[in-house]
N, C-alpha and C positions, 0 to 999 in steps of 0.2 A: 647375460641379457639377450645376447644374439647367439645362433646354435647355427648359423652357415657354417656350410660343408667345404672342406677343400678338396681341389680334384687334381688329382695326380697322374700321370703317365706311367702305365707299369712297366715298362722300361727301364723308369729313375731307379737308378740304386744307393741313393740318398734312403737314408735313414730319417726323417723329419720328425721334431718332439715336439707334438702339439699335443692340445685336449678336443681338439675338434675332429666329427667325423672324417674321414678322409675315403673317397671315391675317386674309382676308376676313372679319367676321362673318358674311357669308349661308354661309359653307362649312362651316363649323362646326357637327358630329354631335353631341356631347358638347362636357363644356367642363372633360375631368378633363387637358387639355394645356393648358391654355388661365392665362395666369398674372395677365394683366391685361386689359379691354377697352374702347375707347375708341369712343363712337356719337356721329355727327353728331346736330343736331337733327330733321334731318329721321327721323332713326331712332329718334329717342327716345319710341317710345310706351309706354302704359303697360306692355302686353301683352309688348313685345321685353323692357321691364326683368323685370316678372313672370316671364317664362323661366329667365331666369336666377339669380332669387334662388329660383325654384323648385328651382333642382337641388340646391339644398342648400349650395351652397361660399361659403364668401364672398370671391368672387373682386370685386377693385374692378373699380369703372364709372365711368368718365371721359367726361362730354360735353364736345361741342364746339359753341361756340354763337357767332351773329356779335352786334353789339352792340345789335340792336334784339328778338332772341329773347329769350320769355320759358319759360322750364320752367314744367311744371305743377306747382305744390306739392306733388301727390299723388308725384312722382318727385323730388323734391328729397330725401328720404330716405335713397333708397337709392343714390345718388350718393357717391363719393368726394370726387369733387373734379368742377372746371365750368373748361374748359380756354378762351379766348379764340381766335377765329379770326382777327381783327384784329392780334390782339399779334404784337409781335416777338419773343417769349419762347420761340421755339419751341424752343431748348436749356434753359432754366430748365426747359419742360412735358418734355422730355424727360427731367431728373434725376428729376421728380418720379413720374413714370410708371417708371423704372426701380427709383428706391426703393420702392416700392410693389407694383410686382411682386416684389421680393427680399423682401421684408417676408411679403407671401402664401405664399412660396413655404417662406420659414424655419419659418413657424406651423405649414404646411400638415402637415409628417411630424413622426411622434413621436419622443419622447428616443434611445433605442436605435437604431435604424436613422439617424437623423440623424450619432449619433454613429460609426456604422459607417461612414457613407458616406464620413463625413471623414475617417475613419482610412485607408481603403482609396484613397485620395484623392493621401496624403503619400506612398505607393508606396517604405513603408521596407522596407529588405530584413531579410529573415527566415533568423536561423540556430539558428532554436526551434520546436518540436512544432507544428501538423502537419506529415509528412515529404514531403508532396508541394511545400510553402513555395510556395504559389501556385500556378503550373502549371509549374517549371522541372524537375521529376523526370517529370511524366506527358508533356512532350516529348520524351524521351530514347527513345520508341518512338511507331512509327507507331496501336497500340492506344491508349497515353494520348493524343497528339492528336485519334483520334477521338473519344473519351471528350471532351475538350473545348470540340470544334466540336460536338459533343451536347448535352452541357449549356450551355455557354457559359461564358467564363473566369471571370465575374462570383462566379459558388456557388463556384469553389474560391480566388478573393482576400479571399472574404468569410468563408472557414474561417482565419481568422485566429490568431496566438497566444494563447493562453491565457496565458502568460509578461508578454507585456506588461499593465500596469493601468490601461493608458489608459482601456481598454472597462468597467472596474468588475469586481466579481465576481459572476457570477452565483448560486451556492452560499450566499454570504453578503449576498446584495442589495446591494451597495454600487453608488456611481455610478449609469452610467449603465441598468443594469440593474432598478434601485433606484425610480428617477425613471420607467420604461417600466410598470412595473407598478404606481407608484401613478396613474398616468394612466388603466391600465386601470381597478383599481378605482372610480376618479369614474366611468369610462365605464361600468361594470358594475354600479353603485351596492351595493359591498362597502365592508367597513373595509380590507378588506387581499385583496391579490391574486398567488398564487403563480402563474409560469410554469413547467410543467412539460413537459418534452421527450423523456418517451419512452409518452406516449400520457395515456389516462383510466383503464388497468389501473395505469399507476403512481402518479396522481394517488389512488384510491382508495386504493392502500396507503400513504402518505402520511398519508393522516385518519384512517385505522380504527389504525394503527402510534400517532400521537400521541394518539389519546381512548381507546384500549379493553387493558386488560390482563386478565392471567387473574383470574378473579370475576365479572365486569362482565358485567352484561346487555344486551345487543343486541338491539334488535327489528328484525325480519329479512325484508326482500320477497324471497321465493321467486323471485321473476322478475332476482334482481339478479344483475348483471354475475359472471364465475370471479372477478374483480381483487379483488371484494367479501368473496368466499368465503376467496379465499388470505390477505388481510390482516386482517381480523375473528377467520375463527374460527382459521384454522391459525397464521399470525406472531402476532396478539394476544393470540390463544386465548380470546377472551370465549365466551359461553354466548348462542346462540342462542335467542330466540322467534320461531318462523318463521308466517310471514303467507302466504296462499295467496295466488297468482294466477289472473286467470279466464284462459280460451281458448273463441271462438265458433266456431260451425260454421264458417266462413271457415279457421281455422286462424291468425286472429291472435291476439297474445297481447295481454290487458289489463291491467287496473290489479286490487289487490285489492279484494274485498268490503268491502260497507260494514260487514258485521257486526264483522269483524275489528278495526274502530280504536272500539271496546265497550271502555268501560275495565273491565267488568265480567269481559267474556270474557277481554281482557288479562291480567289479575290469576289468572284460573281457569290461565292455560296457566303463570303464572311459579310457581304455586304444584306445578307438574308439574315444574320440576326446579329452583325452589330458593327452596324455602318459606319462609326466611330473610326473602325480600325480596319477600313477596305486598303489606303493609302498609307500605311507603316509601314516603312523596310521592313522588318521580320516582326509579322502581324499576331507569330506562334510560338505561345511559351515553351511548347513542347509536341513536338509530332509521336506517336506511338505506332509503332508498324510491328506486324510479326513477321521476325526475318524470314522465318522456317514453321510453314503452315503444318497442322497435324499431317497433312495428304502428303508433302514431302513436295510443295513449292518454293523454292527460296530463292531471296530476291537478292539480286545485283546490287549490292550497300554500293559498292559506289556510284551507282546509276541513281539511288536514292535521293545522295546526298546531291550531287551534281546538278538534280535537279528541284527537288524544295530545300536545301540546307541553306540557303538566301533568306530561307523565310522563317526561319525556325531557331528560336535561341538554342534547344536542346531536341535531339531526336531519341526517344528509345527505343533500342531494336529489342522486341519480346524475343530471345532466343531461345526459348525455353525446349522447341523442338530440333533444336541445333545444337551449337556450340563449339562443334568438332571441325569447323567450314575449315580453317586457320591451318587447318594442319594435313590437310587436302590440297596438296598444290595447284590442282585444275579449279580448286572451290576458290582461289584467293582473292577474291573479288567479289565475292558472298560476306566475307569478314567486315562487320565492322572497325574491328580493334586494328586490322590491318591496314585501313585508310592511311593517305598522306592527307593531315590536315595543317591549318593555317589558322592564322587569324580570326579571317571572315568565316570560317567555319563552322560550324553548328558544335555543341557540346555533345559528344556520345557518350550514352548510357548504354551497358549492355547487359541484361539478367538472364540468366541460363540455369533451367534445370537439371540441375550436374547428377541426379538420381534418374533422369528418363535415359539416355545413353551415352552416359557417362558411368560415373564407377564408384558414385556418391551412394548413401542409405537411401532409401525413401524421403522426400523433405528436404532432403539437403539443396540449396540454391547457392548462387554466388551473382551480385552485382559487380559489374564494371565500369569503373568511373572513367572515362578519359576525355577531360577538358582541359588540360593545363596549356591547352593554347589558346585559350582565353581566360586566363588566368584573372587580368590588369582589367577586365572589361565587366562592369554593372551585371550584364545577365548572368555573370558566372556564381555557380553556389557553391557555396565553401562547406568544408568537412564539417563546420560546428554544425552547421543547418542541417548539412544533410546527416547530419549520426544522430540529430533529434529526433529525426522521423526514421533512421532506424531503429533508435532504444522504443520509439511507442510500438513498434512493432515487433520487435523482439521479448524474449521471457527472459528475468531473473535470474531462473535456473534453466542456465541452457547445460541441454544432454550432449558432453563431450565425446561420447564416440559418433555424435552425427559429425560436431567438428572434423574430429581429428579425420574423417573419412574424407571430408573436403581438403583437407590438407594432404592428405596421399593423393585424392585423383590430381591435385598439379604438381605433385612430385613424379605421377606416372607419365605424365605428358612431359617432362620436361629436359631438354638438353637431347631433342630429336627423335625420343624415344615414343613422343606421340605420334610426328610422323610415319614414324616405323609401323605402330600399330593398327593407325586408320589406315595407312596405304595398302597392308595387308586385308585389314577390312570390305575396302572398296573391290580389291581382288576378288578376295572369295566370291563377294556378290554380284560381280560380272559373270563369275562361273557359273553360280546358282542363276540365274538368268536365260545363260549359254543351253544347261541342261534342260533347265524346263522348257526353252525353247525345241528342242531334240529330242524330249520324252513325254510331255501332253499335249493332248488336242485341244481341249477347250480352256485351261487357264492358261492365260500368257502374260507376259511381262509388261509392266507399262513402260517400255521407252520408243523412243523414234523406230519405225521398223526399215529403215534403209538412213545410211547415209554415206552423201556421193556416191547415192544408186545403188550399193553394195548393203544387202542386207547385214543389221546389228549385230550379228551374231556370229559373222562371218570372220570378223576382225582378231587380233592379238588382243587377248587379254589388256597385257603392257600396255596397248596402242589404246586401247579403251578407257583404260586409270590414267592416261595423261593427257585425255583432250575431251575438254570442255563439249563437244559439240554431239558428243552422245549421251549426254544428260542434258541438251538445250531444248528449251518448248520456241520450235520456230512459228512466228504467228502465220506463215505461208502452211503450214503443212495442217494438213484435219486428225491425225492418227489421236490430239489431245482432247481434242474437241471444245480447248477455253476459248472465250472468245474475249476482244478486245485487248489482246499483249502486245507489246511492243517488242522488237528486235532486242536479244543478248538483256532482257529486264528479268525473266526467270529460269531458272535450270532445276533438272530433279536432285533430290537427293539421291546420291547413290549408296547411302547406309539406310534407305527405306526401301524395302522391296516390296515394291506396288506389283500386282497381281491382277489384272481380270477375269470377268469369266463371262461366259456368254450368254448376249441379251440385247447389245447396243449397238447398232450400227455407226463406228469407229467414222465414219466419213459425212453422214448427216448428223451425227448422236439422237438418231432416233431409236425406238424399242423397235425389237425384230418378233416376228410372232411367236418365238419361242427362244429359252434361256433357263441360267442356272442364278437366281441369286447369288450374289457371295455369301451372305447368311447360312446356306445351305453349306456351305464350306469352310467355314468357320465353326459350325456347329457338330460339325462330324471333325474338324481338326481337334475340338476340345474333347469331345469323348472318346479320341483316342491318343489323348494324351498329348496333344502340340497345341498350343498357347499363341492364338494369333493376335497381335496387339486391338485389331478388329476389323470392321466390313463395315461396307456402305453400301450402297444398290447392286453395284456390280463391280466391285474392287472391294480389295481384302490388302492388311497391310501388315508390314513382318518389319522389326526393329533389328539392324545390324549392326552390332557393338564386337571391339577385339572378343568379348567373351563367344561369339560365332567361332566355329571351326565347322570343317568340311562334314566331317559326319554328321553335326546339327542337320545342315542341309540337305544332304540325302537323305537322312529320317524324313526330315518335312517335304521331300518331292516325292519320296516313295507312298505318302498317305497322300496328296496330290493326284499321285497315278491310280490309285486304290481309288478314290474318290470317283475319278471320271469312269471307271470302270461300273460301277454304280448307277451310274447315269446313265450310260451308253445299254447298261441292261434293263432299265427302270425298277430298280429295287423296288422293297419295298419299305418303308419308310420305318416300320416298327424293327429293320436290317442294319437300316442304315445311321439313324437318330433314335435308336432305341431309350434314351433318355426322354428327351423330346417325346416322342409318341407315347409314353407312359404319363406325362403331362397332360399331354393332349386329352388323352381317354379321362383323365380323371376330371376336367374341367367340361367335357362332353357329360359325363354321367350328372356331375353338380349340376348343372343346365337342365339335363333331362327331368332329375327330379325334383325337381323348385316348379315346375307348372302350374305355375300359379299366374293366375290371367292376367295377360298383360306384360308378365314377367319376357315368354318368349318371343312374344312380339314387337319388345323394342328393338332384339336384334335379328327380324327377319327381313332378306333383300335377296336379290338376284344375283344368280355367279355372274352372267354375262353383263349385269349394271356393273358388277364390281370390276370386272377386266377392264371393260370401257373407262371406268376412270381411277382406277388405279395409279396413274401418273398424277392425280388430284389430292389425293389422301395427302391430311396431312403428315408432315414429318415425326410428329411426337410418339413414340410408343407403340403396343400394337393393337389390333381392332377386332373382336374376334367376332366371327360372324355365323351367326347358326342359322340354318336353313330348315323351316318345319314345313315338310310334308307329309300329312297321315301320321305315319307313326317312324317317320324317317327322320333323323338327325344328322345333319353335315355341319363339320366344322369348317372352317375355312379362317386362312390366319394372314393379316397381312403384318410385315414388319419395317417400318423405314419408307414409304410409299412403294414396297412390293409387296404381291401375291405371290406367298413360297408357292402355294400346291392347290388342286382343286380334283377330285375331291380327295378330302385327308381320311378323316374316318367318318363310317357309316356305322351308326348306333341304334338298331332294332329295339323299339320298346317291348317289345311285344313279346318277344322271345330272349331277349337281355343276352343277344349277340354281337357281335361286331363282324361287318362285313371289312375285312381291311385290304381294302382296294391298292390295284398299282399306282403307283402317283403320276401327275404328271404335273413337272415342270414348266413353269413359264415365267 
């Protein structure tokens, strides 16, 4: 079932009878194949063993020692077992190394997928739902084969029956589905842990479906998710109190105002639609907050609760752009799940999209329930209530490999080894940061650009991944340009690497008479091949998950640097967005020849009306603006309330040329 490798010191002069591969330790990159490892003494230094308990796994170590060597005591610890070179035991050392390895190996994966593999294992045959019954239907044409030399046969043996109850139920948590998800909750430190498989839009209507009926008052982040919106106000039909959101000149969006979580002001807006219940100790069936903004603002949970959890029978943090705060030691105060609660405490709900950075499929989510400290108390809702409004939300035939995926990413987090990986995480993206600060001119990093006087960048790494205050938005300083925060209420993400580019003046957030979109840079990161999660007016945003490593980074600084070089020369656009400007000209030429009256003159206006209010245009979509003179055509494109370029292409009717002008930015 498992084909981990063992790694051996070529010093050993044991003879070992395995069936498994057996590897050098010097060859060894990682040690996630790696099942058991055996070091002569000559290898046995502190440092080799240190390596290896560093990575996180508890993979066994077996020395090998002749009869006059002594271990250091400092490594005797971390030792399994002390194997004899003299002895003749070299088949006893052999049972024992292979039980040992099968032992690591069985711990090593969680409930669900363990139980998958084994099922998928017995290769029963199938004459039950799904109809493809492994891969003998998608054989039947040269499409389904290649469909499974694509995928690989593994995702449709693993679509297994629903019918059989080997696998437990998932619907109703039994088995082995039952056991995957209290494992998660230890790893997630919740009471109780819902897997759900068709995103964080369903997981949301799931909590607001089981705590909010019609009456019920809900306080409301403006910034929260549609999923939020459909299951609250429309399926639950509660009564909203809506809470504003900031947005800075950047075009990111933030967390709300400190004034807002005012029980004073609270009270002033419930008394605006339903005076009834200005005067209730906790007036709020449920507060909804998004802990972790797309822009990568996240909010101080325990500042949250601290301050409406009085008011509030149940708060849900939308984590769906988090998740990972918990295992960030400077983030521990961003965690919901990490609260000390009581009593008088509000019920936490916490849902995360474990596929946005995390290590889940597409879809995949997970609810976190943690109330059971208000277990004995009326507002609290019990698991029959709330798995009613999960089964309406969930499918019949739920696809086991999204499961079993939620059940590895809390095996991959768990017993420190999440730790391990975000903290690595958070490193690298200091670096990436460091460098772009030392290699471009015009995009920079969005964090503080000094602290205690001492520019960002100046600092340890190390000194930077453990304190809080160079990820803080201080409401004293202008470099963010939100307005209305309160002191240690939001910090950045530092697995979101915010980027700007130039256009805003950082200290008014006004526009400066000249600048690069981040559109512009986003669109030349995509046609050459780097994948920016996306841009806003003048921020671009890059998602950092363990699957980042350094060379990721330097690829994406090196087209960064390529980029402003571009600029700095004023390419020219059919050079630079060669996809783009092939757009461009074709929806120029469809314009030209549709002249039909009337047609061009709904979209003819001013460049310089357009500049002037350009900060006016609405948000939606883009607007595309053709300029007819004579026999002269200009397009002009705005995107997100900016003006990429003016002029873009010039379209000669006459002679059915294109004059293609330098650009200019602004």
């Amino acid at each position: 079932m498992y084909d981990f490798r063992i790694a051996i010191s070529e010093n050993v002069a044991i003879q070992f009878e395995t069936n498994r591969e057996i590897i050098s330790i010097n060859k060894i990159r990682d040690f996630s194949e790696i099942a058991a490892i055996v070091l002569s003494y000559e290898d046995l230094s502190m440092q080799r063993v240190s390596d290896i308990v560093k990575s996180g796994l508890d993979i066994p170590i077996f020395a090998v020692v002749k009869n006059n060597d002594e271990i250091d005591e400092s490594i005797l610890p971390s030792l399994t077992g002390v194997f004899s070179e003299c002895s003749k035991s070299a088949s006893s050392y052999s049972t024992q190394l292979e039980a040992f390895a099968k032992k690591y190996e069985d711990e090593l994966f969680p409930p669900f997928f363990k139980t998958l593999t084994q099922y998928i294992s017995k290769g029963n045959i199938t004459l039950a739902c799904p109809g493809h019954q492994g891969i003998d239907f998608l054989c039947k044409h040269p499409a389904g084969k290649k469909f499974i030399d694509f995928l690989g046969e593994n995702i449709f043996l693993a679509d297994v029956p629903h019918a059989d109850p080997i696998l437990g139920v998932v619907l109703t948590h039994e088995g082995a589905p039952d056991a995957a998800q209290q494992h998660a909750a230890k790893v997630f430190n919740s009471d109780k842990t819902y897997f759900v498989l068709n995103g964080t839009s369903a997981a949301n209507k799931v909590v607001t479906n089981a705590l909010l009926a019609p009456g019920d008052l809900v306080l409301f982040d403006r910034n929260n998710h549609k999923s939020c919106y459909h299951g609250a106000l429309i399926q639950a039909g509660a009564t909203p109190i809506y809470l504003e959101a900031a947005r800075n000149s950047f075009g990111l969006i933030g967390g709300i105002p400190e004034h807002c979580f005012d029980e004073g002001y609270l009270r002033q807006l419930i008394g605006k639609v339903s005076s009834d219940k200005v005067n209730i100790k906790r007036p709020f069936r449920l507060a909804i907050i998004q802990a972790g903004t797309y822009d990568g603002s996240v909010y101080n949970a325990r500042s949250v609760v601290d301050k409406i959890g009085h008011l509030c029978d149940y708060i849900l943090f939308d984590s769906a752009w988090v998740g990972y705060e918990q295992f960030i030691p400077f983030m521990k105060d961003c965690s919901p799940l990490l609260l000390d609660l009581n009593e008088n405490s509000p019920g936490i709900i916490v849902t995360q999209s474990v596929h946005k950075q995390q290590a889940g499929f597409s879809q995949t989510s997970q609810i976190h329930k943690k109330d059971e400290h208000i277990k004995l108390q009326s507002r609290y809702c019990e698991h029959r209530r709330f798995n009613h409004a999960f089964m309406l939300h969930a499918s019949t035939s739920p696809f086991y490999p999204l499961f079993a995926a939620l059940d590895i990413n809390a095996k991959i987090h768990s017993n420190g080894y999440g730790e391990k990986m975000w903290g690595e995480c958070v490193r690298i993206g200091i670096e990436a940061r460091k460098l772009i600060f030392s290699s471009c001119k015009l995009v920079k990093p969005f964090v503080p650009p000094f602290v205690d006087n001492k520019p960002w960048q100046s600092y340890d790494t190390n000194t930077i991944a453990s304190d809080s205050r160079f990820f803080s938005f201080d409401p004293d300083e202008k470099w963010h340009t939100f307005e209305g925060y309160g002191k240690s209420q939001y910090s950045l993400d530092p697995c979101k690497l915010l980027l700007t580019t130039p256009g805003i003046d950082s200290e008014t957030g006004q526009y400066e008479k000249s600048g690069v979109p981040a559109i512009f840079l986003a669109n030349y990161l995509r046609e050459n091949g780097v994948i920016p999660e996306k841009s806003e007016l003048n921020s671009i945003v890059f998602l950092l998950t363990p699957a980042v490593n350094n060379a990721k980074i330097q690829h994406l600084i090196s087209k960064i640097i390529q980029f402003e070089k571009h600029v700095e020369q004023d390419s020219m656009i059919s050079e630079v967005l060669p996809a783009i400007y092939t757009l461009w000209i074709s929806r120029c030429i469809a314009a030209a020849r549709e002249r039909i009256p009337g047609s061009i003159e709904n979209y003819v206006t001013g460049v310089s009306e357009c500049s002037q209010q350009r900060s006016n245009l609405k948000d939606d979509g883009y607007i595309i603006v053709i300029l007819a003179n004579a026999e002269v055509i200009q397009l002009v494109v705005f995107v997100r309330k900016c003006m990429i370029f003016t002029p873009a292409i010039i379209y000669n009717i006459s002679n059915k040329k294109y004059l293609k002008s330098v650009t200019s930015l602004v």
